[in-house]
C-alpha positions in Angstrom: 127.0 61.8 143.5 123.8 61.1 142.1 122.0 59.1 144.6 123.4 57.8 147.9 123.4 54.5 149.1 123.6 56.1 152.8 123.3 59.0 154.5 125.6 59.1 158.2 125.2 62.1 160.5 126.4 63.5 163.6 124.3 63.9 166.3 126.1 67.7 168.5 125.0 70.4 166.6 123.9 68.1 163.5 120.5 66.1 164.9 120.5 68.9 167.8 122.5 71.7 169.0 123.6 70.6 172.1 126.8 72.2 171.7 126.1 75.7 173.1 124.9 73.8 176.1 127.7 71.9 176.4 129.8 74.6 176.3 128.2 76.2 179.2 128.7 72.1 180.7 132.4 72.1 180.1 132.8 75.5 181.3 130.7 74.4 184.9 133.2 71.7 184.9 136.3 73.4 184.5 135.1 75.9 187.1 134.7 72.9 189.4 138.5 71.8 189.1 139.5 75.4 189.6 139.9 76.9 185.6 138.9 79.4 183.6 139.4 78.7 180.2 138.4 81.6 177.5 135.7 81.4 175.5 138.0 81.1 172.2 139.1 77.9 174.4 136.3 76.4 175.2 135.2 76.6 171.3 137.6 74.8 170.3 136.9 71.9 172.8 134.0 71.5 169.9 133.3 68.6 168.3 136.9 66.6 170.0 137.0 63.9 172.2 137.4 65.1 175.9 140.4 62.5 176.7 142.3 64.0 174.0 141.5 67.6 174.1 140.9 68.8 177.9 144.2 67.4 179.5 145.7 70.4 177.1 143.7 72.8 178.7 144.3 71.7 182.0 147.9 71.9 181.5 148.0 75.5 179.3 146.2 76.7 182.8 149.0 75.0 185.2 146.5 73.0 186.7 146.8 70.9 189.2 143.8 68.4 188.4 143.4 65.3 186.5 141.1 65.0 183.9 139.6 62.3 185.5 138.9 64.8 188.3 137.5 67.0 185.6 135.3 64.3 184.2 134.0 63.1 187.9 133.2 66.6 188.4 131.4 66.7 185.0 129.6 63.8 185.4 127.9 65.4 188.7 126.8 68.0 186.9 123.0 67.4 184.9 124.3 66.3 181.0 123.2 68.2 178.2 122.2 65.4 177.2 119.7 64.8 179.6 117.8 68.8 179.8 114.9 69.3 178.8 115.8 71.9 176.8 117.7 70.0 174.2 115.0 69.4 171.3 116.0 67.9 168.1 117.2 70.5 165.3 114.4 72.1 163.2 113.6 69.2 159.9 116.0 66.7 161.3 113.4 64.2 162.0 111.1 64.8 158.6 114.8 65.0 156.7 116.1 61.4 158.4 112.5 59.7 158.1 112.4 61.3 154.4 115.7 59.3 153.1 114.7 55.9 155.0 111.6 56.0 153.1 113.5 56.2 150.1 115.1 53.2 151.4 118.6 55.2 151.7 120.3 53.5 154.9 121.2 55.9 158.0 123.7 56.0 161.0 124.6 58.1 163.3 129.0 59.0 164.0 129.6 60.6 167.3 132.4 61.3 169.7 130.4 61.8 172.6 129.5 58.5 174.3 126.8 56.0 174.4 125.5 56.6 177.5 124.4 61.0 176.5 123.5 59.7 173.0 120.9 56.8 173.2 119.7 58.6 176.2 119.4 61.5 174.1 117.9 59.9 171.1 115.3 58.4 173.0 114.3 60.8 174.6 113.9 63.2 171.6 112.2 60.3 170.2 115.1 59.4 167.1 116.3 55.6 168.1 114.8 54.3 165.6 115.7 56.7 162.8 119.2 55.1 162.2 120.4 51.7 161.4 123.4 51.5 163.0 124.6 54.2 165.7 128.4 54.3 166.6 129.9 56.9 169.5 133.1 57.6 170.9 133.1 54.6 173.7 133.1 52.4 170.9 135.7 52.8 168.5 139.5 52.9 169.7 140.6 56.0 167.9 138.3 59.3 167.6 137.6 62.5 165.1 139.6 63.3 162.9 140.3 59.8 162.9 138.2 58.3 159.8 137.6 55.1 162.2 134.0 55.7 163.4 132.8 56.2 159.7 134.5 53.4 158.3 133.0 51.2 161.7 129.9 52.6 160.6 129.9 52.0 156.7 130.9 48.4 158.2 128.3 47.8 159.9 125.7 48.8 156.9 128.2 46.9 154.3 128.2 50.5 152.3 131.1 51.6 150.2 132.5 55.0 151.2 131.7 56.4 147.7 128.2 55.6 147.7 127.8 57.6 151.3 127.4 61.3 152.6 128.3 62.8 156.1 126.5 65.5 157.7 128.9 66.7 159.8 129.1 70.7 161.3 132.9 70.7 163.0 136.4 70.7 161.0 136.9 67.6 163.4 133.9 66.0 162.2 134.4 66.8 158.1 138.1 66.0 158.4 137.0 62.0 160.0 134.8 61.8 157.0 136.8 63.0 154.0 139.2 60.9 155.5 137.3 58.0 154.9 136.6 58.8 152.1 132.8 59.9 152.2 131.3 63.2 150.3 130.3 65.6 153.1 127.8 68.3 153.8 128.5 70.5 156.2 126.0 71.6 158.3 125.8 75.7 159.4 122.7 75.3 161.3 124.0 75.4 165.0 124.1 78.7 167.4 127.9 78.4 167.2 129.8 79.0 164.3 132.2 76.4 162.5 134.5 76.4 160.1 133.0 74.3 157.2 134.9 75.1 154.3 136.7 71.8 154.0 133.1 70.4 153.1 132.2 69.4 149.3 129.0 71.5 149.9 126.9 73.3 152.9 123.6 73.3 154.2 122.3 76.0 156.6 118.8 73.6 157.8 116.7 70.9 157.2 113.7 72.3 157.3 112.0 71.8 153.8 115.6 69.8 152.1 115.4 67.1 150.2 118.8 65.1 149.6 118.2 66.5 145.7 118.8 70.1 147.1 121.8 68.8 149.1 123.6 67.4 146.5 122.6 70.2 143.5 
């Protein structure tokens, strides 16, 4: 790809690493309904959608809660979302300013719902860094499911082939290659992921230019 027409990113461990936090959340949460996942579990809650992915857990430990119990008890807990520890990820900003001034349209894909991510955004002062924003509360079907990106290239009236993910999970690169977009995937986040499945990597965005990306 020479020169995109968009660039769409995700925002947990892609526009900040939240996920090492939220590990730590989802662990406080489990603890809470009376589980102890391992940590080998609890990494591969990454980058899924909760509603799919923790009702497994629940039921490899025998437990005897719900996952809405899990999710009330979650939801008493402070988000990740909202500590004031989460800061955006090191060039994101200068990176996702850089490509609008180029007038190269941006969005944000998440799982994680609307509520933790505008709040989020806002606060770290990104809003208005994207033109269109879609999380999992508004799309039917999550990662891997290609729906959020194809919602999103809807919403700009953007071609998959004329578009690039930024994505740093095998959930996340498997939604976008299945709809069809090139994807980079990003290795900047405390917690390792498996990015081979990307077309290329980047390890930051400090100092990249989407010339770098793509060479």
């Amino acid at each position: 790809m020479d020169h995109p027409r968009c660039c769409l990113f995700d925002f947990d461990g892609v526009c900040a690493d939240t996920e090492p936090l939220g590990v730590e959340w989802d662990r406080e949460a489990f603890r809470a309904v009376g589980v102890e996942p391992s940590l080998d579990e609890m990494l591969a809650l990454v980058g899924t959608n909760g509603p799919d992915s923790v009702p497994r857990v629940l039921a490899r430990h025998h437990a005897e809660a719900t996952f809405e119990q899990y999710q009330a008890a979650k939801d008493a807990i402070t988000s990740v979302y909202e500590r004031p520890e989460l800061v955006a990820m090191p060039g994101v900003v200068d990176f996702v300013g850089g490509l609008r001034e180029r007038g190269i349209a941006t969005g944000l894909v998440s799982t994680t719902r609307s509520s933790y991510i505008l709040f989020a955004l806002n606060n770290l002062g990104m809003a208005s860094l994207f033109d269109t924003i879609v999380c999992g509360d508004m799309v039917e079907r999550h990662k891997p499911d290609p729906l959020c990106y194809e919602r999103s290239l809807a919403n700009l009236g953007i071609s998959a082939r004329d578009a690039i993910a930024f994505e740093d999970s095998p959930t996340g690169i498997a939604a976008a290659k299945a709809a069809g977009l090139y994807v980079v995937g990003f290795e900047g986040s405390v917690i390792e992921q498996d990015t081979s499945a990307a077309d290329t990597t980047l390890g930051s965005f400090v100092g990249a230019s989407i010339e770098r990306v793509l060479s």
